[in-house]
Structure formats: C-alpha cells, structure tokens
C-alpha positions in Angstrom: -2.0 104.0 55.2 -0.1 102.6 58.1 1.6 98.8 59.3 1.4 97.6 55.7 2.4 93.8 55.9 2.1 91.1 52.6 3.8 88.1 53.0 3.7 85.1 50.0 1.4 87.1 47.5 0.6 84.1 45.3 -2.2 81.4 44.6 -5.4 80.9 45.1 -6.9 83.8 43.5 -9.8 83.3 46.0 -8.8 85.3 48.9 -10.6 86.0 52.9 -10.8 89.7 52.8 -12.0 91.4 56.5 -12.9 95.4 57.1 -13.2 96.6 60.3 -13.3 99.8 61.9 -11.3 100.1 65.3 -10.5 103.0 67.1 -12.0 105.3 64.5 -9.1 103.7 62.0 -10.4 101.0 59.0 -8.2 97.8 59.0 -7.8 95.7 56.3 -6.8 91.7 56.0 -6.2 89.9 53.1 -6.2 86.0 53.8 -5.3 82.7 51.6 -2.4 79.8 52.1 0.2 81.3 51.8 -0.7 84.8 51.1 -1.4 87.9 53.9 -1.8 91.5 53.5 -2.6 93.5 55.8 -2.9 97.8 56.7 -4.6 100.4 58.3 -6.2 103.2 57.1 -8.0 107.0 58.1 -10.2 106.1 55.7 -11.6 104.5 52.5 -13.8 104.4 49.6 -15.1 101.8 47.5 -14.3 101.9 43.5 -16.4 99.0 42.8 -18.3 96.7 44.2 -18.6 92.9 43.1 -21.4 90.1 44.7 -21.3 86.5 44.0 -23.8 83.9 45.0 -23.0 82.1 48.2 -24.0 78.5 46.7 -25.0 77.3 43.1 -28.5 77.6 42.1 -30.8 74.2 42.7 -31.8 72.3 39.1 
C-alpha cells in the first residue's frame, strides 16, 4: 500500500467508497462529511462482499 491519506474518520457510518484501477495500480477512496481515506495498492482481494437494495420495496 502506498499515499495512505484519512482525514476526520468520524460520522456518518454511510460512506462513498470508489475502486479503480489506473496504471495497472488499484486506488481506493473513502468519502463522507468530514471523513476521507484514501491509498493505493498492487493489488486486492475481497474478504466479503455485502449488497443492499438501492430503494425500499413498493407496498
């Protein structure tokens, strides 16, 4: 891991996370008022993976 930046780590718990790969490198950002974390990596891997639904269900 490389250029490891957090600022603020704090509240809301619901965070903008991005993945991209550039340059043959994975970057990583973490986004939320107040709160950023970002780094590079050579690579990654996944430990677990988590969906939610993107609205509520219609009643």
């Amino acid at each position: 891991m490389t250029e490891l930046t957090v600022r603020g780590w704090q509240q809301p718990g619901r965070k903008d996370v991005t993945v991209e790969r550039t340059a043959g490198r994975i970057a990583v950002s973490v986004r939320a008022p107040g709160s950023f974390l970002s780094f590079r990596a050579a690579g990654m891997s996944v430990a677990r993976k988590r969906a939610f639904p993107a609205a509520a269900p219609e009643q």
